[in-house]
Biopython code that builds the backbone (N, CA, C, O; Angstrom):
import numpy as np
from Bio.PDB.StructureBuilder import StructureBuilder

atoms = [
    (1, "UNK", "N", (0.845, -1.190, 0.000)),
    (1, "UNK", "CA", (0.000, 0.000, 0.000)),
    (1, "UNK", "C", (0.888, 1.251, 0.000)),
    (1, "UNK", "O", (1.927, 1.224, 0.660)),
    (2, "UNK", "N", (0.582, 2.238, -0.628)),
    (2, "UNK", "CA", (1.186, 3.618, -0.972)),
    (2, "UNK", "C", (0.947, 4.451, 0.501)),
    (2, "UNK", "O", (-0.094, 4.678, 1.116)),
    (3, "UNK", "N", (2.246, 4.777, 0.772)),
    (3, "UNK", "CA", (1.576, 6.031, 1.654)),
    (3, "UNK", "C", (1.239, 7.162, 0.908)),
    (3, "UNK", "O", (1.115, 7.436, -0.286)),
    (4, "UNK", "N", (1.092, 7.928, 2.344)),
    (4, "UNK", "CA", (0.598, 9.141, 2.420)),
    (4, "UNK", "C", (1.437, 10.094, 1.222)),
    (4, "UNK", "O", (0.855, 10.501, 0.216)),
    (5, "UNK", "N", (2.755, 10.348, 1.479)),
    (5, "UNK", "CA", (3.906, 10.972, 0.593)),
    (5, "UNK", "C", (3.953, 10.222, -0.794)),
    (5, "UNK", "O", (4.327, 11.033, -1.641)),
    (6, "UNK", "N", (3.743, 9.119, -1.287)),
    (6, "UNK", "CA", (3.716, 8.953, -2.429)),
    (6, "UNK", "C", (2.613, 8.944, -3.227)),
    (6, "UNK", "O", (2.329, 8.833, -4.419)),
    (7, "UNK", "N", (1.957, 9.135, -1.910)),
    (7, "UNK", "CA", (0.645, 9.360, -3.037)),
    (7, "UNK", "C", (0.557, 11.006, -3.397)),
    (7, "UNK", "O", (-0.026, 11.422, -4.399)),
    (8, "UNK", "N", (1.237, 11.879, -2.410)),
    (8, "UNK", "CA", (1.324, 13.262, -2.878)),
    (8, "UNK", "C", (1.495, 13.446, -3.711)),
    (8, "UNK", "O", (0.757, 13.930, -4.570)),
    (9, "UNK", "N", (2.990, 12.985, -3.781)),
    (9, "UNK", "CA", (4.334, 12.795, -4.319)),
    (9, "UNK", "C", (3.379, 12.586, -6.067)),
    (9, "UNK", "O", (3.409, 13.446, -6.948)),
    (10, "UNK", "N", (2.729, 11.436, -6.155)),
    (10, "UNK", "CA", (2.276, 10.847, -7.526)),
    (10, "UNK", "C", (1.495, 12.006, -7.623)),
    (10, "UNK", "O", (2.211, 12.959, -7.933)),
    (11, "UNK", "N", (0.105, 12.368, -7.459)),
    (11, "UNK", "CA", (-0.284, 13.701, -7.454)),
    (11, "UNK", "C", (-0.124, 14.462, -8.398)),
    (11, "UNK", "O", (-0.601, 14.476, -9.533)),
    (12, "UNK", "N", (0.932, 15.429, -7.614)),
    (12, "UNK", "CA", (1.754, 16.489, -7.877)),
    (12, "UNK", "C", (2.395, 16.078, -9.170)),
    (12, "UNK", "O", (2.401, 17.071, -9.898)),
    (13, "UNK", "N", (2.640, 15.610, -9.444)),
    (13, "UNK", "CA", (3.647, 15.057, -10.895)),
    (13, "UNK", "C", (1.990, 14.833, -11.636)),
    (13, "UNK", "O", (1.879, 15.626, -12.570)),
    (14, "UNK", "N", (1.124, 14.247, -11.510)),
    (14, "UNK", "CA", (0.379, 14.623, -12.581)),
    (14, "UNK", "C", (-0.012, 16.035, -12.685)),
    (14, "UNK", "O", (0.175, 16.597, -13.765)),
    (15, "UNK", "N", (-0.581, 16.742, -11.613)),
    (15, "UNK", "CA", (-1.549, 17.526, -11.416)),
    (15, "UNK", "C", (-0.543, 19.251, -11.973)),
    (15, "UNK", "O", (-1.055, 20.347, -12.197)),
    (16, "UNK", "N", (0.990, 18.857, -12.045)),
    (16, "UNK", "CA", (1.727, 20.598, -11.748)),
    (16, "UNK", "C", (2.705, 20.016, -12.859)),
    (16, "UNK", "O", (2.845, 18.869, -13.283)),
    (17, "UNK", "N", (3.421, 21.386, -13.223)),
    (17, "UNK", "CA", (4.716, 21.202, -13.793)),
    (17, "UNK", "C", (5.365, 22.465, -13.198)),
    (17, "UNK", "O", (4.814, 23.469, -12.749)),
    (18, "UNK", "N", (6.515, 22.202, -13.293)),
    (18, "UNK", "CA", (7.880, 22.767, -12.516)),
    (18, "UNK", "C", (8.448, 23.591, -13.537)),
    (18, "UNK", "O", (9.058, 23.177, -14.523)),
    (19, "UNK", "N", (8.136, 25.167, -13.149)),
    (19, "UNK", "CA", (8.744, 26.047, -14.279)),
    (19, "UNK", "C", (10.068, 27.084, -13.308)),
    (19, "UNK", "O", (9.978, 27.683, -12.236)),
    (20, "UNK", "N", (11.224, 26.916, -14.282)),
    (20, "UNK", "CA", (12.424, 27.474, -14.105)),
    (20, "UNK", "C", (12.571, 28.811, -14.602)),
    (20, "UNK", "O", (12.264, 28.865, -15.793)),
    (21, "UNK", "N", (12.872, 29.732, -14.194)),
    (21, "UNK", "CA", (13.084, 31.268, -14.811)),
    (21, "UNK", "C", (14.123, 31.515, -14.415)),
    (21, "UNK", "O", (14.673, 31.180, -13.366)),
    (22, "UNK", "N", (14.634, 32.449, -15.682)),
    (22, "UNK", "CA", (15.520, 33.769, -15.347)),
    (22, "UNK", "C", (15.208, 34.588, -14.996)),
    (22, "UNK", "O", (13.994, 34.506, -14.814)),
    (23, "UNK", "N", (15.642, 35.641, -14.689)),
    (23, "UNK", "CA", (15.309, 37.119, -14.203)),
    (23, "UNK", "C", (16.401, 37.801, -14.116)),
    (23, "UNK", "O", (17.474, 37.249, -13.872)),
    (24, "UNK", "N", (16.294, 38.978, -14.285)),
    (24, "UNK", "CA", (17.333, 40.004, -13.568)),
    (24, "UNK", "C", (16.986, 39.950, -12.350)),
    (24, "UNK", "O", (15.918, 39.640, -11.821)),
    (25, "UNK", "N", (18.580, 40.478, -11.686)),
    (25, "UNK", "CA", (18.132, 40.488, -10.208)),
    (25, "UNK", "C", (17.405, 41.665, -9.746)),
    (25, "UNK", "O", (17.152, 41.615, -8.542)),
    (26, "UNK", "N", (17.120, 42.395, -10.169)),
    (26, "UNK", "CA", (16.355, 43.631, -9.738)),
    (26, "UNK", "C", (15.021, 43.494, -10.024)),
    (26, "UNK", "O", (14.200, 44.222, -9.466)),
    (27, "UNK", "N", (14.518, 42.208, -11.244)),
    (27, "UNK", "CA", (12.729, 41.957, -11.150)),
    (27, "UNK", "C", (12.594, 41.070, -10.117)),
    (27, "UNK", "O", (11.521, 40.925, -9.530)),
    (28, "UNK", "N", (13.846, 40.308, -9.772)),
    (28, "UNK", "CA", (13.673, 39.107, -8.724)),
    (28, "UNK", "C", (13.600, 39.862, -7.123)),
    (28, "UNK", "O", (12.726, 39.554, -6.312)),
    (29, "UNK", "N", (14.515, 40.739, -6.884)),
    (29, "UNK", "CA", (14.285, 41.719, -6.124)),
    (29, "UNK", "C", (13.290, 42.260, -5.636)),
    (29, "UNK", "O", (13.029, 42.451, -4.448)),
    (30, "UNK", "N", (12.619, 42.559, -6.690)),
    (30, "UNK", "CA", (11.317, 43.323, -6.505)),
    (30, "UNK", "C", (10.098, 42.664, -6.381)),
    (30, "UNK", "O", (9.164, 43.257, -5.842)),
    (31, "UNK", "N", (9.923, 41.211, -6.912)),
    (31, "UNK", "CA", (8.766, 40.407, -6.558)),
    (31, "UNK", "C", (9.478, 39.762, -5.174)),
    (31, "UNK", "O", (8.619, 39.889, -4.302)),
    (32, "UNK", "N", (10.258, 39.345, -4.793)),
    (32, "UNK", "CA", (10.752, 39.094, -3.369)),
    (32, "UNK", "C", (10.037, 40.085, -2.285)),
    (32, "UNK", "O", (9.263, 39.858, -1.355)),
    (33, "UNK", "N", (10.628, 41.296, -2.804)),
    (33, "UNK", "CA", (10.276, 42.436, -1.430)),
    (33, "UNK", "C", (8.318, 42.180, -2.298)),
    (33, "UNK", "O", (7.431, 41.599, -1.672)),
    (34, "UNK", "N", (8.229, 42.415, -2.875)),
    (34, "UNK", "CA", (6.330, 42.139, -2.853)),
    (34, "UNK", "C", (5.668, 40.673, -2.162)),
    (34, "UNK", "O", (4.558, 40.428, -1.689)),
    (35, "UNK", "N", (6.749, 39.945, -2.325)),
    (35, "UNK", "CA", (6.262, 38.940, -1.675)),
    (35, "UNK", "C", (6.128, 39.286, -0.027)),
    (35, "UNK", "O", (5.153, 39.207, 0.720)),
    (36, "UNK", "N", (7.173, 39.599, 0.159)),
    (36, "UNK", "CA", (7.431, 39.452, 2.000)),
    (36, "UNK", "C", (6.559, 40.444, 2.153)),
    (36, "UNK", "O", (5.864, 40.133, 3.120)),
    (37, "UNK", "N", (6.164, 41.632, 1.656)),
    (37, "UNK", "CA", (5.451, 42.752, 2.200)),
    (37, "UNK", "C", (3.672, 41.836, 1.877)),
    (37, "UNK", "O", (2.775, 41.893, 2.719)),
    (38, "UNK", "N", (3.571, 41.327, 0.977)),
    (38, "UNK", "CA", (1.908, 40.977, 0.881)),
    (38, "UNK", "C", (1.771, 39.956, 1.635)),
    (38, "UNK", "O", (0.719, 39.847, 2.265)),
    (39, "UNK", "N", (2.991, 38.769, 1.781)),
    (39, "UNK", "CA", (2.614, 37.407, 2.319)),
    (39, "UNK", "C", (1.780, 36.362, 1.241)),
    (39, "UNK", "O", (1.199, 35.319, 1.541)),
    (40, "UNK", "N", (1.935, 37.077, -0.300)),
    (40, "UNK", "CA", (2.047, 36.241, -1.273)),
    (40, "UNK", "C", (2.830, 35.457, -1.935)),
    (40, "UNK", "O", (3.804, 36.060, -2.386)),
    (41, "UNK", "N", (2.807, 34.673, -2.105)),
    (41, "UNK", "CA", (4.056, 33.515, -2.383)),
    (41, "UNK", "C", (4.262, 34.218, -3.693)),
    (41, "UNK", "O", (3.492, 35.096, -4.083)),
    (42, "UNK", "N", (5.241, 33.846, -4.318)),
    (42, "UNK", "CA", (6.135, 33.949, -5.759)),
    (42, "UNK", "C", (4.880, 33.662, -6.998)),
    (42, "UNK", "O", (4.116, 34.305, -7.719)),
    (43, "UNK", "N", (5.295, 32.104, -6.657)),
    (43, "UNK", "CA", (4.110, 31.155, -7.153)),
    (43, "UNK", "C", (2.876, 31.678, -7.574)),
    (43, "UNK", "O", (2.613, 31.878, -8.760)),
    (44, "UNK", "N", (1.965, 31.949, -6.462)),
    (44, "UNK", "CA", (1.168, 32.806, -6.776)),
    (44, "UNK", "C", (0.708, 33.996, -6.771)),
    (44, "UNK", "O", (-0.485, 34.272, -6.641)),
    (45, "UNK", "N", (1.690, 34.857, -6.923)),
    (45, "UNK", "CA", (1.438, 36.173, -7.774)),
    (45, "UNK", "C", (1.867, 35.667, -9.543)),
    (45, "UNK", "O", (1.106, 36.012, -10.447)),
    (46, "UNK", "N", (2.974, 34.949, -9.810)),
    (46, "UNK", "CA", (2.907, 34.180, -11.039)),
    (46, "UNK", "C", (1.615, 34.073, -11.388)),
    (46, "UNK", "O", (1.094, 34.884, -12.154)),
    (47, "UNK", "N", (1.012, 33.126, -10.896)),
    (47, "UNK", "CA", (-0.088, 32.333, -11.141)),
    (47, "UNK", "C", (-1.094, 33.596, -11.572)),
    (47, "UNK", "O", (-1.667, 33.733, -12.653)),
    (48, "UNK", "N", (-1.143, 34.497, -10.385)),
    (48, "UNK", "CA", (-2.398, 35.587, -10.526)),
    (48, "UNK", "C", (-2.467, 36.227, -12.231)),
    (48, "UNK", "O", (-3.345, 36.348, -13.085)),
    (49, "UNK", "N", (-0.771, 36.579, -12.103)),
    (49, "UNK", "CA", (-0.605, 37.599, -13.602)),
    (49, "UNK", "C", (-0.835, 36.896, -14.538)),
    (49, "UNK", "O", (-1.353, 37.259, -15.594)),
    (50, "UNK", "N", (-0.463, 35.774, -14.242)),
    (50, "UNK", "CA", (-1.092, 34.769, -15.762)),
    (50, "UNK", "C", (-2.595, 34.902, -16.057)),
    (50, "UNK", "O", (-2.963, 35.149, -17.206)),
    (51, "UNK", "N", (-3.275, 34.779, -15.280)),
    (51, "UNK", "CA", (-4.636, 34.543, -14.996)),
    (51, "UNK", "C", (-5.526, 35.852, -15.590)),
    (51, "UNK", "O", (-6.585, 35.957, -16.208)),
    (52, "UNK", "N", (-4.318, 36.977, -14.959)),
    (52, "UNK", "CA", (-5.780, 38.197, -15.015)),
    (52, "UNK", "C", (-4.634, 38.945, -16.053)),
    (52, "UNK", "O", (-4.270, 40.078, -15.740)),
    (53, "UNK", "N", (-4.078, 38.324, -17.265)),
    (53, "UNK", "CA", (-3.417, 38.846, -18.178)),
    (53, "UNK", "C", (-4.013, 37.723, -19.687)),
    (53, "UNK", "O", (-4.290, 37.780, -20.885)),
    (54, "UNK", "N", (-3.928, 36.781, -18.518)),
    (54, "UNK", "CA", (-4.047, 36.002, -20.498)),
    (54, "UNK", "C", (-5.368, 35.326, -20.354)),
    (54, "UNK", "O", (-5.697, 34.669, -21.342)),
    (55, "UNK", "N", (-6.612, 35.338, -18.855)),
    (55, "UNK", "CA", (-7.533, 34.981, -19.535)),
    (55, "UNK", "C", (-8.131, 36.220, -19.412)),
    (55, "UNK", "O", (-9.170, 35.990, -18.793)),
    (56, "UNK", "N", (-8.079, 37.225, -19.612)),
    (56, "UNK", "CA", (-8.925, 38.877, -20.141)),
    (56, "UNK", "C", (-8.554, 39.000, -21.491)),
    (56, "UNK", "O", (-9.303, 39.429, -22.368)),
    (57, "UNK", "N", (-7.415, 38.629, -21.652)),
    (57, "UNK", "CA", (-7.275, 38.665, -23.350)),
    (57, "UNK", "C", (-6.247, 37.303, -23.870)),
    (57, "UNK", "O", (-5.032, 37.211, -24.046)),
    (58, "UNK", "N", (-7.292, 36.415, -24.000)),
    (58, "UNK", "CA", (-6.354, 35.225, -24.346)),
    (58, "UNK", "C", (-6.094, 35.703, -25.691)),
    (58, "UNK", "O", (-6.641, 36.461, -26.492)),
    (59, "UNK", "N", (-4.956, 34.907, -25.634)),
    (59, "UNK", "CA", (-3.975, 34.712, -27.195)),
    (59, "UNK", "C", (-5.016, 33.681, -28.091)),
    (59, "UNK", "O", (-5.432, 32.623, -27.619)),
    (60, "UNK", "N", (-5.385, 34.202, -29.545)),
    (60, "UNK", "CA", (-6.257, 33.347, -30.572)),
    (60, "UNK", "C", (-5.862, 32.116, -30.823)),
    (60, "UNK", "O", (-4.765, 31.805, -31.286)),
    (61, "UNK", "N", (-6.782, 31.355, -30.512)),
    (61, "UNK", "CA", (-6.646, 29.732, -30.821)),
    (61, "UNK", "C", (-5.705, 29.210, -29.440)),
    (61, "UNK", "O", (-4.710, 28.552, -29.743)),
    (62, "UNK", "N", (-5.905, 29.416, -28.162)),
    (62, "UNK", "CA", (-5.936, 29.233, -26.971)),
    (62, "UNK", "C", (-6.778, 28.290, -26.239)),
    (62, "UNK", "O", (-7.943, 28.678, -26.165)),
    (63, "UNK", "N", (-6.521, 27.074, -25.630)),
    (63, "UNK", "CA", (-7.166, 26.772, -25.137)),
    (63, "UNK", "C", (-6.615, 27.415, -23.619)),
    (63, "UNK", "O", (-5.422, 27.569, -23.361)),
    (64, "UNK", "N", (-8.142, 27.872, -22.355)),
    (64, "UNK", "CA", (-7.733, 28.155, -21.483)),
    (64, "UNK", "C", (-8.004, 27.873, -20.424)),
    (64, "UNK", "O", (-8.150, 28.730, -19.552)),
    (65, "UNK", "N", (-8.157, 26.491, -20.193)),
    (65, "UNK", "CA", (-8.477, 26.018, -19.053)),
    (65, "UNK", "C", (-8.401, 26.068, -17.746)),
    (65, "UNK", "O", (-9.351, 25.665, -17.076)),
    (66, "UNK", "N", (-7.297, 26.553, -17.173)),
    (66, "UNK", "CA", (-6.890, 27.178, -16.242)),
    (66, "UNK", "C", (-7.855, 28.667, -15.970)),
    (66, "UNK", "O", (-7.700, 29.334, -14.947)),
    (67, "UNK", "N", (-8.700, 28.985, -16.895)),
    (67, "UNK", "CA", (-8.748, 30.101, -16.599)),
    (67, "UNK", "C", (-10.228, 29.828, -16.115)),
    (67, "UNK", "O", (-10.844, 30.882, -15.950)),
    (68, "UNK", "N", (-10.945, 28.705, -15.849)),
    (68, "UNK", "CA", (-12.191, 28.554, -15.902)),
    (68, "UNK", "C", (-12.255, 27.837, -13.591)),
    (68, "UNK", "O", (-13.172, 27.552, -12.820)),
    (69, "UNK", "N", (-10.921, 27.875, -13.497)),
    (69, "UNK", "CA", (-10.783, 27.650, -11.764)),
    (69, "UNK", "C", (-10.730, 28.868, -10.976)),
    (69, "UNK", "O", (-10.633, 28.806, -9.750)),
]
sb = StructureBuilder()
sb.init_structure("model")
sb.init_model(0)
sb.init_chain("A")
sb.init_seg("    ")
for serial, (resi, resn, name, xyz) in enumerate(atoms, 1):
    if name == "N":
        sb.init_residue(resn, " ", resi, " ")
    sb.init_atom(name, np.array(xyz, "f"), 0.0, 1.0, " ", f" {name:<3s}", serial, name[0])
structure = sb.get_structure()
């Protein structure tokens, strides 16, 4: 029987993917200090700008599923 952690573990590997960025250090800087000052994670302020950028004006021939959670 699977525990608890591999069943996360399995999860997560379907459910997410793991995105890597560059940045300058001065945009990284600056969503850091926005983070610590809002108590919004990285992650999701990412997540937000995606959301209230590309489903208000999705890109043509888009599917946008994400944008319907």
């Amino acid at each position: 029987m699977a525990t608890s952690s591999e069943v996360k573990r399995k999860y997560n590997r379907k459910v997410y993917k793991k995105l890597t960025i560059e940045m300058k250090k001065e945009f990284y800087e600056m969503l850091d200090q926005y983070s610590k000052e809002t108590g919004e994670s990285k992650t999701s302020f990412i997540c937000r700008m995606i959301k209230e950028h590309l489903c208000e004006k999705p890109p043509a021939n888009t599917a946008n599923t994400a944008c319907n959670n």
